[in-house]
C-alpha positions in Angstrom: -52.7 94.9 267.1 -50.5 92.4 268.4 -47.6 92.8 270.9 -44.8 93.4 269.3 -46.8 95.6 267.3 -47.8 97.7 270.5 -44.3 97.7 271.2 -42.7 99.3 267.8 -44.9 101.7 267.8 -42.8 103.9 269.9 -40.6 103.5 266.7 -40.6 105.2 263.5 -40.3 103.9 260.0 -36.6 103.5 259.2 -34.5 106.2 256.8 -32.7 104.8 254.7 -30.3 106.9 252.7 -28.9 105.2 249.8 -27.7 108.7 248.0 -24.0 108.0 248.1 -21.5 105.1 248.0 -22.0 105.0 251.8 -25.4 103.4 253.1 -27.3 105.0 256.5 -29.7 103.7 258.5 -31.2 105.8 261.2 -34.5 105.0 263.4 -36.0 107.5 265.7 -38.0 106.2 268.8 -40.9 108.4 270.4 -40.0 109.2 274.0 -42.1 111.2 276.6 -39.5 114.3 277.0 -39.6 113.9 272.9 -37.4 112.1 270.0 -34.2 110.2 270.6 -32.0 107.8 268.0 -32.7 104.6 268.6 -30.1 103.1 266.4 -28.2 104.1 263.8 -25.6 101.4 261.0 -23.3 103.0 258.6 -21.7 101.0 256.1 -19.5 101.1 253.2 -21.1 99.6 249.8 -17.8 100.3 247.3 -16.6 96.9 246.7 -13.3 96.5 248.6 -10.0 97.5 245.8 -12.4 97.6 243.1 -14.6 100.2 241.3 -18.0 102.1 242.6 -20.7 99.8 241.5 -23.1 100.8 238.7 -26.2 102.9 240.9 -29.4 100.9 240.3 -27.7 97.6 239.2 -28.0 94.0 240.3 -24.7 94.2 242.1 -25.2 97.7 244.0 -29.3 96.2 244.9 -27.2 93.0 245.8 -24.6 95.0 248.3 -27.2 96.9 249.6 -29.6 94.4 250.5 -26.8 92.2 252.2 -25.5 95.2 254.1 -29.4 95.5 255.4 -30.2 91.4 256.1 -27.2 91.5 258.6 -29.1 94.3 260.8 -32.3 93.2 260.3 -31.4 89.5 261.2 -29.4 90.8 264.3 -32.6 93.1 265.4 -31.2 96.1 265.5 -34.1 97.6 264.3 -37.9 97.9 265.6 -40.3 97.1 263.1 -39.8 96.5 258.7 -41.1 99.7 257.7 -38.7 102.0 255.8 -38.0 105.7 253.9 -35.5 105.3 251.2 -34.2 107.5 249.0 -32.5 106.6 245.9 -28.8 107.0 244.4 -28.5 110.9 243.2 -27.0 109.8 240.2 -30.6 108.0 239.1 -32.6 110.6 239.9 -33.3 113.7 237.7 -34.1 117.0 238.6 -35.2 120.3 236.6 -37.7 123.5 237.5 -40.0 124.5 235.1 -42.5 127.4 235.1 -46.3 126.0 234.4 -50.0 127.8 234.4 -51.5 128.0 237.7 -53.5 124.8 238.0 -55.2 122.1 240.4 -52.8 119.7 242.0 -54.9 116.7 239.9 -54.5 118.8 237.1 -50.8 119.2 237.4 -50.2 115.0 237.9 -52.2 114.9 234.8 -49.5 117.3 233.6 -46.5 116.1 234.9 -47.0 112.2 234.0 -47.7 113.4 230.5 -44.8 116.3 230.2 -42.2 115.6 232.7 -40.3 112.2 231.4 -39.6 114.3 227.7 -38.5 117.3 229.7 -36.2 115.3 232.4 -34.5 113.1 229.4 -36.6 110.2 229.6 -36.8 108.5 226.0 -40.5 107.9 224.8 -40.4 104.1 225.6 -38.7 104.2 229.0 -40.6 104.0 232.0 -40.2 106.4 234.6 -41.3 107.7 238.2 -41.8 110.7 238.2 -42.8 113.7 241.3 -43.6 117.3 241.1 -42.9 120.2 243.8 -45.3 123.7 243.6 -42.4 125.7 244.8 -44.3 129.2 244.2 -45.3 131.6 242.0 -43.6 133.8 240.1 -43.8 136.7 237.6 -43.1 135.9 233.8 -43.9 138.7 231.7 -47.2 140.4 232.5 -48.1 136.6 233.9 -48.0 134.5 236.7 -47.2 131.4 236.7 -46.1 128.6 239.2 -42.9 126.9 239.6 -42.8 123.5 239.2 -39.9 121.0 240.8 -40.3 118.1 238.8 -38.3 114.9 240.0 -37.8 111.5 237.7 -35.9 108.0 238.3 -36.3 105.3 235.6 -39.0 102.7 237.0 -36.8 99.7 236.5 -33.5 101.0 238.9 -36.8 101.8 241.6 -38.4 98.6 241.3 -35.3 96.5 241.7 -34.2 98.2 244.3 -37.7 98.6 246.4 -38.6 94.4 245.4 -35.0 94.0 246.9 -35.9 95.3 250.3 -38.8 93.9 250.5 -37.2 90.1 249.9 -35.4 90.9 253.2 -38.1 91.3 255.1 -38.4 95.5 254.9 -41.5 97.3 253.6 -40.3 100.6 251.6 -43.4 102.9 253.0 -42.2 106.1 250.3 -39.4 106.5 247.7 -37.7 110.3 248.1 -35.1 112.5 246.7 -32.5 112.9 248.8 -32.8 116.5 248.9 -36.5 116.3 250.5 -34.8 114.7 253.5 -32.4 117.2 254.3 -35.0 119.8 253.6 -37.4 118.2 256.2 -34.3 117.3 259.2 -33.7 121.1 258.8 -37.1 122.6 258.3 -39.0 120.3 261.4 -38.1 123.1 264.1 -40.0 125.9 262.0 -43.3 125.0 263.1 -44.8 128.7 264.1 -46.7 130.9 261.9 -44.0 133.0 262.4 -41.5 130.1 261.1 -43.1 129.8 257.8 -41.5 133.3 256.1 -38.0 132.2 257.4 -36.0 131.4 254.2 -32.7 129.0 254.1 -30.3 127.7 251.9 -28.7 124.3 252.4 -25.7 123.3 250.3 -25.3 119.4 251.1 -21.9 118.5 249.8 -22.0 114.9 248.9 -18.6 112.7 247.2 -19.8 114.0 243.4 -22.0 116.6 243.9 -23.6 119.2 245.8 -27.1 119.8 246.0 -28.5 123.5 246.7 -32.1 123.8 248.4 -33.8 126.5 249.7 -36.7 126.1 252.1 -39.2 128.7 253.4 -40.4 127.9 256.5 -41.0 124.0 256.0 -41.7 123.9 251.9 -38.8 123.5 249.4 -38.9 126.4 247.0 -35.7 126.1 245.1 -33.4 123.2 244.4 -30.5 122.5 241.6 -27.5 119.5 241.9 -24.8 121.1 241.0 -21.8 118.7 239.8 -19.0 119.7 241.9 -18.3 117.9 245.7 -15.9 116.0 248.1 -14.4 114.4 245.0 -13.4 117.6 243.2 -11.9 118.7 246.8 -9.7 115.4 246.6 -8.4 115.7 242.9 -7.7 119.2 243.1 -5.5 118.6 246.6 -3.8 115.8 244.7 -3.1 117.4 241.5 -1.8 120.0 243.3 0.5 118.3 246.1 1.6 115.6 243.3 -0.2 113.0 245.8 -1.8 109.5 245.5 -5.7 110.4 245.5 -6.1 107.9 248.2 -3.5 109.6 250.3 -5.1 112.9 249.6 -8.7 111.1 250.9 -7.3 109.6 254.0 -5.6 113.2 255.4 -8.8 114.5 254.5 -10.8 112.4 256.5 -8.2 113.3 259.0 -9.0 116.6 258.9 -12.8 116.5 258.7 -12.5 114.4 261.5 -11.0 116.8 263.8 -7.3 115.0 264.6 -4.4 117.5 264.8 -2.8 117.7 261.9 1.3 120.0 261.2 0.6 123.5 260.6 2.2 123.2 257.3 0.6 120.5 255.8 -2.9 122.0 256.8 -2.2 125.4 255.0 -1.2 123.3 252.2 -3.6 121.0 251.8 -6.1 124.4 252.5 -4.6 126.6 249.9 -4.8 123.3 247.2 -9.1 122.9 248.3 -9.6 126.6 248.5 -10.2 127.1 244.4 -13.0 124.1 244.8 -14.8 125.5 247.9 -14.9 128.8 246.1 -16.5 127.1 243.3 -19.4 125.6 245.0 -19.7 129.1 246.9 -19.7 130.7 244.0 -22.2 128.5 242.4 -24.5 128.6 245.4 -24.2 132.3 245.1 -26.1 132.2 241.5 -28.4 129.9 242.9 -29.3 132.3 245.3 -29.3 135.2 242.6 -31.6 133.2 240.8 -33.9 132.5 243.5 -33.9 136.6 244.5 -35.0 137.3 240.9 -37.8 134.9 240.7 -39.2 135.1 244.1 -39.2 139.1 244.6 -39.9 139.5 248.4 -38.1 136.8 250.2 -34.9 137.2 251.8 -32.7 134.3 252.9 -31.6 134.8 256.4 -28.8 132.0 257.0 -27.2 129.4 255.0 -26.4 125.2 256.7 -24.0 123.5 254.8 -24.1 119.6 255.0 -23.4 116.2 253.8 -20.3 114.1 254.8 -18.2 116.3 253.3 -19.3 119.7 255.0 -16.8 119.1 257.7 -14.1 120.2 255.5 -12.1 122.9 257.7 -13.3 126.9 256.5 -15.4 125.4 254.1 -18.1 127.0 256.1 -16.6 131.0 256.8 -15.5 130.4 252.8 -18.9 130.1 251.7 -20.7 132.7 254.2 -18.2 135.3 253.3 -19.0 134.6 249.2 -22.7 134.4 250.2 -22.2 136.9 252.7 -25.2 135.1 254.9 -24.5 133.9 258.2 -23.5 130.2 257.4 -22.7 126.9 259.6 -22.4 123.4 259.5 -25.5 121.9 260.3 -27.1 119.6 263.0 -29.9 117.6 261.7 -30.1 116.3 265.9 -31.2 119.4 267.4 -33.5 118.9 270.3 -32.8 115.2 269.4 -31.2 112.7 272.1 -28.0 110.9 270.3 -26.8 109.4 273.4 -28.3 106.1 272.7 -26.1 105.8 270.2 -22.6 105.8 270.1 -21.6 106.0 266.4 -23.5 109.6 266.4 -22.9 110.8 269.9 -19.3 110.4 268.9 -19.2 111.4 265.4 -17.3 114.8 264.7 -19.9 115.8 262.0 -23.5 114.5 262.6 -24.8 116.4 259.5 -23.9 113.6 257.2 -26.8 111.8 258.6 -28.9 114.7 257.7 -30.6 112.7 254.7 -31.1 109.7 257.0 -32.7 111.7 260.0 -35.3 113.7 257.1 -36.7 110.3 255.9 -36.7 108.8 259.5 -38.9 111.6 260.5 -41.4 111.4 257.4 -44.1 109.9 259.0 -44.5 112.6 261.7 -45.2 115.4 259.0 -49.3 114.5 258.2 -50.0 114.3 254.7 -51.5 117.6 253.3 -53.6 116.0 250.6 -54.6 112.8 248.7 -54.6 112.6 244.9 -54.3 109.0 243.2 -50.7 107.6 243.1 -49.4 110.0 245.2 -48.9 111.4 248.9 -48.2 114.7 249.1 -46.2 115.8 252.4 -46.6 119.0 254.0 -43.1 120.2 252.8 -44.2 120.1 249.5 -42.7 116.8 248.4 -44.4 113.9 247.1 -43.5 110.3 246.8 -42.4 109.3 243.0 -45.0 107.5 241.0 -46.2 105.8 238.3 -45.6 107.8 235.1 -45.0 106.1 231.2 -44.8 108.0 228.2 -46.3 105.2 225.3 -44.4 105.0 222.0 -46.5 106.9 219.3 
């Protein structure tokens, strides 16, 4: 090992979170007294006056990559290894219930039955991961339910042969919701810990995702199509305001400056209907997860994402849920001071994805099976899967 290689060790793999129009880029360093933020880049990727780019296209790869070349070329990161996670809008999601088997038997499974069941036509390649988020009574049988996670392979590739043309080495592709599981799970490391059942809402521009973790594995997750952007239409509709208008007082509020008494009730009493939709959705989720998992009892609820900042979105959604709920810190026990655009920031939990797939490479892989690497959360890196035309 040569010097410089000595020397980033101390650093860990970047994350890269690449779920939303808005790209982050966190690295962690290894420091005696425990982990600080080493740096961290945020940067827009909607092109300026026009349209969100198509996720997964030439231009969007194109963006991305340039955003990362300037910070790579100016050093602002230790080392070219990387964690990224893909746009939410490529990757598909759905929970099936499958026999108890092997985990080789179950790849064998899920490459052969997962593309038909997420939507994936018989030609089109696709990635594809599987979650064992527990078992569960059907009937008079038991079976185990599955998580299983697809991309189409040609979005991935572009997007992981972009990175590595600037220099970065893409270590793991993940959902986005297996890094806010793991940046909220990493304190639960006691026995103890691993009964301790959560709900996470992260509340992204066009969606929200709903995961529930018990101790440090992901039992439960569902996107469900309602976020930040429903909040902004609504207000607008309802105040007869320019959606951009709407978008900049709301960033105003999330961000913490003062705003008139009247125009916060309004702008509250035009959002409220939307926060008690997601509330309400999270609430079935839950219902859901109660009936299939008899025994486990969800102690809190974290809401996060950029958009969990939202003023009472939090005491709207405990009091629906009827859980003790926050918005959460993905930096606990972290040090931030190193870096300002954090140590400043009014809501750190929008960097929740980030900080989850910066801190992948602490969690030791629990097992080996060919093309993949299961963590021990649960989650797996997406792989190789094709279903052949007959």
């Amino acid at each position: 090992m040569n010097l410089p290689d000595v020397l980033n060790s101390r650093y860990l793999p970047l994350g890269i979170d690449l779920s939303g129009s808005v790209l982050r880029v966190l690295q962690f360093r290894r420091r005696s007294r425990g982990l600080e933020v080493a740096s961290a880049v945020r940067a827009d990727l909607a092109p300026p006056g026009g349209s969100p780019f198509e996720p997964g296209s030439d231009a969007h790869v194109q963006a991305i990559c340039s955003a990362l070349q300037k910070r790579v070329a100016a050093r602002e990161f230790h080392g070219r290894s990387c964690v990224i996670t893909l746009d939410d809008r490529l990757v598909r999601i759905r929970s099936v219930r499958l026999p108890r088997m092997p985990d080789d038997e179950l790849d064998r499974a899920v490459a052969i039955d997962a593309p038909g069941r997420l939507g994936f036509s018989e030609k089109e390649a696709a990635e594809v991961a599987w979650i064992r988020a527990g078992e569960v009574r059907q009937g008079d049988d038991f079976r185990d339910e599955i998580i299983m996670i697809g991309a189409s392979r040609d979005p991935t590739e572009r997007l992981v042969f972009g990175l590595a043309a600037i220099g970065l080495r893409p270590l793991a592709v993940e959902p986005s919701f297996a890094g806010v599981a793991r940046a909220y799970s990493r304190t639960l490391r006691r026995n103890d810990d691993q009964d301790v059942v959560k709900v996470i809402a992260d509340i992204g521009t066009l969606s929200t995702g709903v995961t529930i973790i018990r101790g440090q594995s992901v039992v439960f997750h569902k996107p469900i199509e309602i976020g930040g952007d429903a909040m902004t239409k609504a207000a607008a509709t309802r105040l007869g305001l320019e959606y951009q208008s709407i978008l900049d007082l709301r960033r105003q509020r999330m961000s913490g400056a003062p705003i008139e008494a009247r125009v916060e009730r309004a702008m509250f009493e035009a959002i409220r209907p939307t926060i008690m939709d997601i509330a309400n959705e999270v609430s079935l989720c839950l219902r859901y997860f109660g009936v299939s998992f008899r025994g486990m009892r969800t102690e809190s609820c974290i809401v996060t994402g950029r958009d969990a900042a939202e003023p009472q979105l939090a005491e709207l959604v405990g009091e629906v849920l009827r859980l003790p709920t926050a918005v959460g810190n993905p930096f606990d026990g972290i040090d931030v001071r190193r870096s300002p655009l954090i140590n400043t920031s009014s809501c750190t939990s929008e960097w929740a994805v980030a900080a989850g797939l910066g801190l992948r490479s602490l969690k030791p892989a629990a097992s080996r099976v060919p093309g993949h690497r299961r963590q021990a959360d649960g989650t797996r890196s997406l792989s190789p899967a094709r279903r052949e035309a007959a």
